[in-house]
C-alpha positions in Angstrom: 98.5 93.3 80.9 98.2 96.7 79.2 100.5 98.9 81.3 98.7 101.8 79.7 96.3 101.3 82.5 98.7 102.8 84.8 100.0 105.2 82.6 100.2 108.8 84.8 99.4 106.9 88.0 100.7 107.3 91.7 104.4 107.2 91.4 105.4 103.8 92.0 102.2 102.0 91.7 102.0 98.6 90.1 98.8 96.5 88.8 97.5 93.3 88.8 94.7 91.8 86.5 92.1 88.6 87.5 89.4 87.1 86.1 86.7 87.6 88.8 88.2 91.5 89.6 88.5 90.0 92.9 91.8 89.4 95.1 93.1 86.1 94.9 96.3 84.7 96.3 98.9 84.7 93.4 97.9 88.5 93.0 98.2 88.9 96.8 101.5 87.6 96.4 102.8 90.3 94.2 101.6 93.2 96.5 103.4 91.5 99.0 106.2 91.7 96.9 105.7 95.3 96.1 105.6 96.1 99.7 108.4 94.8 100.3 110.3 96.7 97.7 109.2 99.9 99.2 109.2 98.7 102.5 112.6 96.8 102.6 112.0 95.0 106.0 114.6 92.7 107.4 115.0 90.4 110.2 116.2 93.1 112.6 113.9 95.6 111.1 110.5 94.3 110.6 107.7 95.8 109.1 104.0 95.1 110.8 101.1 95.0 108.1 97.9 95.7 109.8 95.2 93.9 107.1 91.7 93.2 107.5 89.6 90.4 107.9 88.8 89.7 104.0 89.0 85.7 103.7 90.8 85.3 100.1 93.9 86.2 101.4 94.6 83.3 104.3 96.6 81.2 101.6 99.3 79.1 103.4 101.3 80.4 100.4 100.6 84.0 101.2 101.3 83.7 104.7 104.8 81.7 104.2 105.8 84.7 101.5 104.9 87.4 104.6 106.2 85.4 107.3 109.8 84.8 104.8 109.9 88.9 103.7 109.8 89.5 107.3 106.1 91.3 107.4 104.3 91.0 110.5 101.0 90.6 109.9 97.7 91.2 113.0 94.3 90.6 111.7 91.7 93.6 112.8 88.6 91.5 114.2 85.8 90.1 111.5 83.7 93.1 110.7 85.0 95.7 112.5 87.4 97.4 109.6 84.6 100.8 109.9 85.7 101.2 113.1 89.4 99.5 113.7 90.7 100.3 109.8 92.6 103.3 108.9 92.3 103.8 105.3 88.1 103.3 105.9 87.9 106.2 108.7 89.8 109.1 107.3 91.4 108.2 103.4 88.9 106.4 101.4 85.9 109.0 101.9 88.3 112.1 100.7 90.4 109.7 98.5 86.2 109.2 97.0 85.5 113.3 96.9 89.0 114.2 95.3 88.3 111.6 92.5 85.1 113.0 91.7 86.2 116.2 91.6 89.1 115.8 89.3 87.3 113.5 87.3 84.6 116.5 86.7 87.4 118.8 86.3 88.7 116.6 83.3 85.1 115.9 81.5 84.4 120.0 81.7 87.8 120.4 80.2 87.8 117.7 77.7 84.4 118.2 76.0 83.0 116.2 73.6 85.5 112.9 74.8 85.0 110.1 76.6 86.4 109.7 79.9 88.0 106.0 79.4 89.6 103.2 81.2 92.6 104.5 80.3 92.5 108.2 82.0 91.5 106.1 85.5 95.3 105.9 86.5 96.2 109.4 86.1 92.9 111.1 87.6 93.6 108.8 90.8 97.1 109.9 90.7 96.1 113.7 91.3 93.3 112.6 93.4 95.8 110.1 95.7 98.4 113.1 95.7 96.0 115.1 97.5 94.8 112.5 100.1 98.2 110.8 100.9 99.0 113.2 103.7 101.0 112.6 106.7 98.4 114.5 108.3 95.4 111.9 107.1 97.8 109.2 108.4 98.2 110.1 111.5 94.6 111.0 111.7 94.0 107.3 110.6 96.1 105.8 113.1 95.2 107.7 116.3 90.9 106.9 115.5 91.7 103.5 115.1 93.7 103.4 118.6 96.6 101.9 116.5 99.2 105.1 117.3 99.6 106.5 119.8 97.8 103.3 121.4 94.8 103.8 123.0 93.5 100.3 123.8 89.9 102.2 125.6 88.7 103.5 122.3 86.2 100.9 121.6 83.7 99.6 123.6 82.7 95.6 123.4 79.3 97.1 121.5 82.1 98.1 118.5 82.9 94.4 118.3 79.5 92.5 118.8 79.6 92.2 114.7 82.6 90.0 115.0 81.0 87.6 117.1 78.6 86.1 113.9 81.5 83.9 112.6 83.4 83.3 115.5 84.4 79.3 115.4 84.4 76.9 118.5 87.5 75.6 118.4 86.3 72.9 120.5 84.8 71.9 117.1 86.2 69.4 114.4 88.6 71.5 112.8 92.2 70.5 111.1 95.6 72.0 112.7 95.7 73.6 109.5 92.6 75.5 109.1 93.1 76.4 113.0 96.3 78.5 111.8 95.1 80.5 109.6 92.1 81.6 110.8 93.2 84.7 111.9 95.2 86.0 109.1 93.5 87.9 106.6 95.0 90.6 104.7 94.4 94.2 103.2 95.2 94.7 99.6 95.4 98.4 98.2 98.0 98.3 95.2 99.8 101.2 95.2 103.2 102.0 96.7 102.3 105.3 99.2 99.5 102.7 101.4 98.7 104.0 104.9 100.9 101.0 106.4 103.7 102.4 104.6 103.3 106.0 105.7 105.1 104.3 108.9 108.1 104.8 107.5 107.5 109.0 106.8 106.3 109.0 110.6 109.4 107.8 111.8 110.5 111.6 110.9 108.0 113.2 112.0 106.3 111.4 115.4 109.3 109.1 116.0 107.2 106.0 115.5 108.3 102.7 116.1 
């Protein structure tokens, strides 16, 4: 891996490279090591990682390595991440606008060059500065119900998309599988994620 590809990037951000550009479960793995670096949960104090329903991540390998690094993990319902997933209803459409923006910014700046693979990391660094907001997390967490919880939000309409690949577990279907239906994950690889912002709400809504 060319670490150049990080170069000026959100402060503590790490990266990961695969074939397809697609999660898979060794690279899952590291994130979940790299949250718990700047998570640091323990048995007494541990931390709850609220992923959603994305099927590449329901490794018995991955689970074990959450379950062992005491993260907590609760599945949002199939389909529902536009309405029950924080980083889609407040960060990801700003996170979007600010990229653009700085992205512009540099190009007008910088003419005659090519805006490269290499600048990526440090234009999303200015544009992740800007969204990563205590503010935007809260707002992410009281939409979605999550904090303070508000479990009359949604209405059973919001969840009729989940119901398309719901299993009858009356069908023929190993212990194994039946575990680990439910535990998909949400991969976004840099150290300041929403789910970690828990820890700067502590100080200032005295989440727990």
């Amino acid at each position: 891996m060319n670490l150049l590809l990080i170069k000026d990037g959100p402060t503590g951000c790490d990266m990961a490279v695969t074939d397809t550009g697609y999660m898979n479960t060794p690279t899952f793995i590291k994130y979940l090591e790299h949250f718990k670096k700047h998570t640091n949960p323990t048995e007494q104090n541990p931390v709850l990682l609220i992923p959603d329903n994305h099927v590449s991540h329901t490794s018995l390998q991955a689970v074990i390595c959450a379950k062992s690094n005491h993260i907590h993990l609760l599945s949002l319902p199939t389909h529902s991440s536009h309405k029950t997933q924080p980083l889609d209803r407040v960060f990801f459409r700003p996170l979007k606008a600010y990229y653009e923006s700085v992205a512009d910014s540099w190009t007008t700046s910088n003419p005659g060059q090519v805006l490269s693979i290499y600048h990526v990391a440090g234009l999303f660094g200015t544009a992740f500065a800007k969204t990563a907001t205590v503010d935007i997390a809260n707002e992410g967490f009281r939409t979605t119900g999550i904090y303070p919880l508000n479990k009359n939000i949604f209405t059973d309409v919001d969840f009729l998309p989940a119901e398309v690949t719901e299993q009858d577990f009356d069908t023929d279907i190993s212990d194994e599988d039946r575990v680990f239906v439910h535990w998909p994950i949400l991969f976004l690889f840099f150290k300041f994620t929403i789910f970690e912002y828990m820890n700067q709400l502590d100080r200032h809504t005295k989440f727990q």
